[in-house]
N, C-alpha and C positions, 0 to 999 in steps of 0.2 A: 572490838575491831569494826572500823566503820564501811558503807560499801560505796564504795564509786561509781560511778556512772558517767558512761560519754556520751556527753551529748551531740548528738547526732547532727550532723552538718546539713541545711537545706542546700540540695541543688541549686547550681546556677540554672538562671533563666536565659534561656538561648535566644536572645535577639535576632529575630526572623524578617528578612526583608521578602518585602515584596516583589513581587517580578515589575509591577510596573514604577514602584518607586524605582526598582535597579534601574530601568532599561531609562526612566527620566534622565538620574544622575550621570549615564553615562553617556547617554547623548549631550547633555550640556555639558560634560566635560570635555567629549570631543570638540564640541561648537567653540567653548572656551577657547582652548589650545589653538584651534584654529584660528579663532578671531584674535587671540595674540602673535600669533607665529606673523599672520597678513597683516596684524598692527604696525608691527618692525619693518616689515618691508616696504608697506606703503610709506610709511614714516620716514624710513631710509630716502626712498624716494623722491619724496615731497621736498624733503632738506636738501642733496642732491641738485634736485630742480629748479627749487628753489636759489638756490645760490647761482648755479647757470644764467637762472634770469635775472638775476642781480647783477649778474657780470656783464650780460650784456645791454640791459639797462644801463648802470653807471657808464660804461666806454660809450654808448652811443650817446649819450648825453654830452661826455667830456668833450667829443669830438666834434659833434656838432658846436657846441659854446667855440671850442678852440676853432675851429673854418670859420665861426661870423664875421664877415668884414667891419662891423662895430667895433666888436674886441679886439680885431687886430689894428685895427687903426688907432683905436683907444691906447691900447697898450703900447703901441708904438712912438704914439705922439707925446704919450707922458699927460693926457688931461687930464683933471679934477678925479681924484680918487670917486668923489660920489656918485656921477653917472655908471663906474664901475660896482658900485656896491649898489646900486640902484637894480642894475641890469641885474646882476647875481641873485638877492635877494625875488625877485619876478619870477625868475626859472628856476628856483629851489622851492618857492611855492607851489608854481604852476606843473613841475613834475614830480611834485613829494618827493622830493630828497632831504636827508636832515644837514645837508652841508651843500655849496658852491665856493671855493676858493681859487681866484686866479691870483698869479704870482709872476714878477715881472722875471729877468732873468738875473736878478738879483738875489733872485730868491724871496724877495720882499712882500708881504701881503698886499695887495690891492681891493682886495673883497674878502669878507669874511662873515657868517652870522652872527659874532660877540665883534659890535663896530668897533669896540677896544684894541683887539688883535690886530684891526689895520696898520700896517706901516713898519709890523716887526715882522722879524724874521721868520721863516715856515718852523712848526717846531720840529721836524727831523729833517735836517737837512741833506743830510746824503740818499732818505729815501727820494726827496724832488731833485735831488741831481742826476738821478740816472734821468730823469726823462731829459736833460739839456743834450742829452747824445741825439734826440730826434726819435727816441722811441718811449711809445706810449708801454704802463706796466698798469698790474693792481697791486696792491699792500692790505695787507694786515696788518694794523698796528695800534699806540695807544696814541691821539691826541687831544685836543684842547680839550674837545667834547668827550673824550671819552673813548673806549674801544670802539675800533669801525672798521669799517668794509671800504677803500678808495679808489678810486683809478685816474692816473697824472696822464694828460695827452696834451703833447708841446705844443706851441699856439705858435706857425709859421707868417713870416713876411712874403713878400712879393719876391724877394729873391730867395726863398727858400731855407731864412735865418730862422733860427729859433729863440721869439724874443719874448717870450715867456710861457708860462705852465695853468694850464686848467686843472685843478683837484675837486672831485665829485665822488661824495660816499654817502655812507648810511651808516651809523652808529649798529650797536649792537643791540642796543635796546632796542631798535627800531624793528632788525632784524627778526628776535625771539618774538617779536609780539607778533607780527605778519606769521611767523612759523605755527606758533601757537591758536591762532586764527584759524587755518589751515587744519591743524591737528584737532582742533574740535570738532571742526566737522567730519572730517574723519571717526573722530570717537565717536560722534554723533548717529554714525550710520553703522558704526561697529554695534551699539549698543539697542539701536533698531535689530538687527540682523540677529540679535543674542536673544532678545524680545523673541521673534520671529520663530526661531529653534527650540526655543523653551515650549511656545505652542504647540509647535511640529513635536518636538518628542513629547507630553502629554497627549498629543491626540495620538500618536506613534503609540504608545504604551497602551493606551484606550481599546485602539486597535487591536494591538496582538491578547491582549487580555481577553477583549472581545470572541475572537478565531481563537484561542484558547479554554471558553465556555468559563471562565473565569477560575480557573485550576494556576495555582503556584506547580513550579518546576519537579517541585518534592513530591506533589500530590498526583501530578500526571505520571512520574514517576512509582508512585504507591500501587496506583491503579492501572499501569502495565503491569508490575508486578502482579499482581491479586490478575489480572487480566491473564496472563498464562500460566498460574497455579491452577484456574478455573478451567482453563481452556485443557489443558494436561491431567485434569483431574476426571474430564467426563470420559462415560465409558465409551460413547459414541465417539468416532473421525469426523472431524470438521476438517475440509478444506474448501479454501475460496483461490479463486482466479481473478484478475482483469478482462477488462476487454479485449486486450491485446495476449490476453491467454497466459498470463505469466503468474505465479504465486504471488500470492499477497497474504495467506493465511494458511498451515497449517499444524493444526497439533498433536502431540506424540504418537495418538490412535490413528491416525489419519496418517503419518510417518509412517509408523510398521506396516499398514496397509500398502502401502504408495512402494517401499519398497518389496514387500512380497509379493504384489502385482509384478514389478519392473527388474526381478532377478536381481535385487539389494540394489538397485541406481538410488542415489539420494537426489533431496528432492529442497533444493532449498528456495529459503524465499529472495523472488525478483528472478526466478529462473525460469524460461518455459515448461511448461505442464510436459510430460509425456504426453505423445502425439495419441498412441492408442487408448491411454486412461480420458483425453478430451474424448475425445469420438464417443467412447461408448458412455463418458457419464457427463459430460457438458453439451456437447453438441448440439443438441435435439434444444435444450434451452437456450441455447446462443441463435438458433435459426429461428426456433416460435415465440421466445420471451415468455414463452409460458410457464407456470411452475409442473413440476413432476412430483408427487408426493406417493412416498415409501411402496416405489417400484425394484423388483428384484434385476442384480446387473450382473454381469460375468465377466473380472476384468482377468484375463491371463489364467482361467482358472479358480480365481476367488468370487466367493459366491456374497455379496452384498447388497443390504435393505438398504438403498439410498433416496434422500428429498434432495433435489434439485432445488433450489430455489434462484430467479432473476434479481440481481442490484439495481437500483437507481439512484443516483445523485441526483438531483433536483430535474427530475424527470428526464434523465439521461440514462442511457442504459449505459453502466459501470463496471457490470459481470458479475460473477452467477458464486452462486454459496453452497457444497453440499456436507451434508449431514448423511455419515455410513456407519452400518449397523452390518457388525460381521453375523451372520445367520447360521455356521457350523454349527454352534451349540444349541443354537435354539431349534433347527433342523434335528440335530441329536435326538434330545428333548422331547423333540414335538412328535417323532416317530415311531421313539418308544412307547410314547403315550398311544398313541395311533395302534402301533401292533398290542397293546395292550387291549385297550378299548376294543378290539375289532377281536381277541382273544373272550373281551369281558360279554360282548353282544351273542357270540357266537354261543359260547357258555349258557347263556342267559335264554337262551333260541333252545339250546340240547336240554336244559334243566327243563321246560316246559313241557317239550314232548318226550323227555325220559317220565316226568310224571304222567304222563298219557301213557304209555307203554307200560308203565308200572303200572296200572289202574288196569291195566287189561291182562295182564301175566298176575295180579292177585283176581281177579274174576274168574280167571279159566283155572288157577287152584281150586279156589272155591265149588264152583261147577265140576270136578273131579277130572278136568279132559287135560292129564297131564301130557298125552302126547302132544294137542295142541301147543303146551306151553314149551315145551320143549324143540319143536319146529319154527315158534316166534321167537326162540331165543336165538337160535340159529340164523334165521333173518337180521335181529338187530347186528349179531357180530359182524355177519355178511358185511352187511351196511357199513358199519363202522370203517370195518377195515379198506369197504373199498372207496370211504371219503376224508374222515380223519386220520383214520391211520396209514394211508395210502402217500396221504399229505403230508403229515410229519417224518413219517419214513425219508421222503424225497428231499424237504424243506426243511433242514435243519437250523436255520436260524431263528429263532425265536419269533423277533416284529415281523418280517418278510412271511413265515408260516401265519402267523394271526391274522395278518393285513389278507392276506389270500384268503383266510377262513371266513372270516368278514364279508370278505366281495362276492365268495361263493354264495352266503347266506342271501346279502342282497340282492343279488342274481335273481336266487331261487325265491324269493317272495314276488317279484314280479313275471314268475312264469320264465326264467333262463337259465339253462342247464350250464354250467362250466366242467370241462373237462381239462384234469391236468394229463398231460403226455407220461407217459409211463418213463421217458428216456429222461424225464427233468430229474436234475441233480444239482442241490448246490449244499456242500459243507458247510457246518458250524463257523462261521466266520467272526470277528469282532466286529462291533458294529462301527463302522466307518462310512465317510461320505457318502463311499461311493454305492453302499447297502441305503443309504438314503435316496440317493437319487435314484438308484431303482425303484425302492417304494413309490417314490413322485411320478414316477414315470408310467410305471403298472398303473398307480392307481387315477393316471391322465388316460390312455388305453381303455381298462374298464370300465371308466365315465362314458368315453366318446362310444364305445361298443353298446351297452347297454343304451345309451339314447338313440345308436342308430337302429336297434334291435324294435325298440318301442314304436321307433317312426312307423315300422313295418305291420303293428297290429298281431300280429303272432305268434306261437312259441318259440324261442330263438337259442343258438347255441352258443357258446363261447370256449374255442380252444386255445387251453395256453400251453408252453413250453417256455422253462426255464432253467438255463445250465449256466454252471462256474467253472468255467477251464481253468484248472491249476495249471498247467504246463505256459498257458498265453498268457493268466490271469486276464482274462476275461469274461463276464458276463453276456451271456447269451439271451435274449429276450423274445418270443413271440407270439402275440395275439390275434387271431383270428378269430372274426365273426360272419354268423349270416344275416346278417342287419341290409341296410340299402344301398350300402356302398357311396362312394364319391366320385362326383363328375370328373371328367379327366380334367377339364380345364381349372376347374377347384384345386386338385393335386398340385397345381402349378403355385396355387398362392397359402396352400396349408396351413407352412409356416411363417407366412409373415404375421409380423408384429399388428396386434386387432382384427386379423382381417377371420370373420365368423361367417357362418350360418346362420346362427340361433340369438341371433339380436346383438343390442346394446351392453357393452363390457365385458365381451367375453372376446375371444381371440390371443390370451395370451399363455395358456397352459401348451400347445402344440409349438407353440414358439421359443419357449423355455426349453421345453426337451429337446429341442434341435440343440439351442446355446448348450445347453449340458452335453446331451451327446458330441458337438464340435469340438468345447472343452477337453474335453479326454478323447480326440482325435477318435470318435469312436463311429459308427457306420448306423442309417436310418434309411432304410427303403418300404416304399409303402408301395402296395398290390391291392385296387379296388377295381370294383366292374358292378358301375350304377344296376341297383334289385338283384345283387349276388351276395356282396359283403366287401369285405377287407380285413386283407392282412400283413402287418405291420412287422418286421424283423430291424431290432436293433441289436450290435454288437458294440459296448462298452468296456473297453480296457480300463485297467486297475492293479493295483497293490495290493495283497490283502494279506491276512494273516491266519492261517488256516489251523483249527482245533481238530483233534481226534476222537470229541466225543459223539 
C-alpha cells in the first residue's frame, strides 16, 4: 500500500499598494473624470456657439449681398451673367464662405462656384421658394457641394418687389474642420491641465507620506495597536492633557485612578480634565512650564507619586504629560519594613546592653554578693516594664509599637527622654492607610521635635499621647516638646508648600501632613511659644478593623 501526500499549497501573495501610489491613482482619476465631464460641456458649448456664429455669419452676409445696389440693379436689369459671378466669387473669398449663390426669381442660377451650375435651375427648389414670400430662412440640407449650412435673404427692388434670392452657406466639411480646430485646443489645455494634476497629486502623495513619517495605513495602524497594548500594559498611569486642558491621552491605570479620584466620573478622551484633578496635578506646570519630578499628590483622597512633565511642539507650549505611581502598597511595604527595622535597631540597642548587664549579674555571682544580683535584677524588670513593656501593653500594633521603640532609642542616644502618657491606647488593628499615615505623621513630629530640642543645647523632653477611638474611629495624636518653639508669624506659613527654616529642599513633610490630615477631614492645631516648646494635637478619622488580641 502506497502513502500519499498533499501537497501543500503556497499562499497567495497579497498585493500591497502603497498609500502614495493609492492617493496618486486616485487623484488622477478624479482629475480624469473631471477633465471629461468639462470636456462635454465645453465641447457642448463650442458646437452650440459655434453654429450661433455661423448663423449669424451667413444671414449677415446674405443680407448685406442682397441690400447692394449692384446686385440689385444687376439682377434686375438682367446684365451679363459674369459681372454676377465675378462679384460672388470676390465675397465668397473675401469672407471664407465655401458658397455664394444669387438666383433670379426664376429661380435660375446666376452665380455659382462650379461655373457649370450657371443658368440651371437651384437644386431644391421649394427650399428657395419660401424665401420669394420676402422672408429670409436657414436650411440644412444636401446640395451641389455637398452637405451645408445656408441661409436664402430675398434681394428687394425700389418698390419693394422681390426679384431674386441670395444663397450663402458652408458646407459640412468646412464646418467639422473649424469645430475640430477648436476642440484641439480644447484638448490641448485639457491635457496641460491632466499634466498639471498628475504633478500635483505626486507631490500631494509626497507630501502626506512625508507628515506620515513614511508609515503605510496598516503600519500606523500596527503601531496604534502595539501603541495602547503598551500603554495598557505599564503599571504606571499616564495621562496627558492639552493646552486647552482637554485629554488627549490616557490609559487603563490612569482610567481607574481618574475615576476613583472623581467618584467613578469617566474620563474620556477630547473631554475636559476634571477641574480639581488639573489644579492639584497640572496646574503648577501649566503656570511655570516647569517639570515636577516624582512629587507626592492627594487627589480626592488618593495618595500618588506623580512626574509632571511640560509638552512642546516646535517650541510651543502643547501641554503637560503626567506619569502616576499609586504609593498604598508601597507605603504598606515601606512601613512594615520601617516598624520592623526600628523593631530590629531597638533589639539590636537591648542585645548589647543586655550583654552588659549580663557581665555584671555573672560578676556579682562570682563575687558571692547574691543579694546584690538579686536587687539588679529587680532593677532591669523595673526598667523593662516601665519602657517596653509599658509600650507594648499600650501599642498593640506591631509597626506603630516598633516605629515608637525606635524613635524612643533615637531620642535617647542624643540626650532626649520620650515619655508615652499612660492614657495612650490604641488596638491591634490591621494595617491600613490610615495606620500609615500615622506613622508618617509621628515620625514628621519626632523629626521636627528632636531638631528643635537640639537647637536648644540641652537635655530635652518629648511627650507623646496616642489613642484610637473605637466608638468615632478616630485616631488621636499628640506631641509635645521643650525644644525652642516657633515664632508666631512662622505658624502662619508652617504649612505651605517649601516654605522651611532649615535650608534648601526641605519644607515639604509639614505640608503633606496638613494634605493628609485635610484628606480624612481630620483636625491639626499647633501651640508654640518661642524658648518653651510646642505642641502639636491631630485628630484623624478613619475605618478600621479592630482585633481582640
Amino acid at each position: 500500500m502506497g502513502l500519499w501526500f498533499k501537497r501543500k499549497s503556497k499562499p497567495r501573495r497579497q498585493f500591497k499598494v502603497s498609500l502614495q501610489f493609492m492617493i496618486i491613482i486616485l487623484v488622477v482619476l478624479a482629475i480624469i473624470i473631471s477633465l471629461i465631464i468639462s470636456l462635454l460641456l465645453i465641447r457642448n458649448f463650442v458646437i452650440n456657439k459655434h453654429f450661433d456664429n455661423t448663423k449669424e455669419k451667413l444671414s449677415g452676409i446674405a443680407k448685406v449681398i442682397a441690400s447692394d445696389s449692384d446686385v440689385i440693379r444687376n439682377v434686375e436689369q438682367g446684365v451679363p451673367v459674369k459681372q454676377i459671378q465675378d462679384y460672388s466669387l470676390r465675397v465668397m473669398n473675401n469672407v471664407n464662405v465655401d458658397f455664394v449663390v444669387i438666383l433670379n426669381r426664376d429661380l435660375i442660377r446666376l452665380s455659382h462656384p462650379d461655373a457649370t451650375m450657371i443658368g440651371k435651375p437651384f437644386s431644391d427648389l421649394n427650399d428657395a421658394r419660401r424665401t420669394l414670400s420676402g422672408q429670409g430662412h436657414f436650411s440644412e440640407n444636401i446640395g451641389i457641394l455637398g452637405s451645408g449650412y445656408r441661409y436664402f435673404a430675398p434681394i428687394f427692388n425700389k418698390q419693394n418687389e422681390v426679384i431674386g434670392i441670395v444663397c450663402v452657406g458652408l458646407t459640412m466639411r468646412t464646418l467639422n474642420y473649424d469645430l475640430m480646430q477648436a476642440q484641439y485646443t480644447i484638448f490641448g489645455g485639457l491635457m496641460l491641465g491632466l499634466f498639471s494634476g498628475i504633478l500635483g497629486a505626486i507631490f500631494l502623495a509626497q507630501k502626506i507620506k512625508t507628515i506620515l513619517f513614511g508609515l503605510e495605513p496598516q503600519e500606523i495602524a500596527a503601531r496604534l495597536r502595539e501603541k495602547e497594548i503598551i500603554e495598557d500594559e505599564v503599571a504606571e498611569g499616564i495621562i496627558a492633557i492639552s493646552a486647552d486642558k482637554k485629554i488627549i491621552l490616557m490609559n487603563k491605570e490612569a482610567q481607574a485612578k481618574y475615576q476613583l479620584a472623581n467618584q467613578d466620573m469617566e474620563a474620556p478622551i477630547g473631554e475636559q480634565v476634571d477641574t480639581n484633578f488639573y489644579n492639584v496635578l497640572f496646574k503648577r506646570v501649566f503656570d511655570d512650564k516647569k517639570k515636577i519630578k516624582d512629587r507626592s499628590f492627594y487627589v480626592n483622597g488618593i495618595e500618588v507619586i506623580a512626574t509632571i512633565t511640560p509638552m512642546y511642539i516646535e517650541n510651543e507650549f502643547f501641554g503637560a504629560v503626567a506619569t502616576l505611581r499609586d504609593q498604598s502598597e508601597m507605603i504598606h511595604l515601606s512601613n512594615q519594613l520601617s516598624g520592623t527595622k526600628y523593631y530590629i535597631n531597638s533589639l539590636r540597642g537591648q542585645t548589647h546592653e543586655f550583654m552588659n548587664k549580663m557581665h555584671v549579674i555573672s560578676g556579682l555571682i562570682e563575687m558571692r554578693q547574691y543579694a546584690e544580683v538579686s536587687q539588679y535584677i529587680q532593677q532591669l524588670n523595673h526598667r523593662y516594664q516601665n519602657e517596653v513593656g509599658f509600650l507594648t501593653e499600650r501599642i498593640k500594633v506591631p509597626a506603630l509599637a516598633g516605629f515608637i521603640m525606635g524613635k524612643i532609642n533615637e531620642a535617647r542616644e542624643q540626650n532626649i527622654s520620650v515619655l508615652l502618657e499612660e492614657s495612650s491606647n490604641v488596638s491591634n488593628v490591621e494595617m491600613q492607610d490610615i495606620v500609615h499615615n500615622v506613622i508618617h505623621i509621628l515620625g514628621n513630629f519626632f523629626d521636627n521635635a528632636i531638631d528643635s530640642i537640639l537647637q536648644k543645647k540641652q537635655p530635652g523632653r518629648i511627650e507623646l499621647k496616642l489613642n484610637y477611638e473605637c466608638e468615632g474611629n478616630v485616631f488621636i495624636l499628640k506631641v509635645k516638646d521643650n525644644g525652642m518653639g516657633i515664632d508666631f508669624e512662622m505658624q502662619k506659613r508652617i504649612f505651605e508648600h517649601g516654605f522651611s527654616t532649615k535650608g534648601e529642599d526641605r519644607g515639604y513633610g509639614l505640608n503633606l501632613v496638613k494634605t493628609m490630615v485635610d484628606n480624612h477631614q481630620g483636625i491639626i492645631e499647633i501651640d508654640s511659644q518661642p524658648g518653651l516648646g510646642t505642641s502639636i494635637y491631630v485628630e484623624l478619622p478613619c475605618t478600621l478593623e479592630v482585633t481582640n488580641e
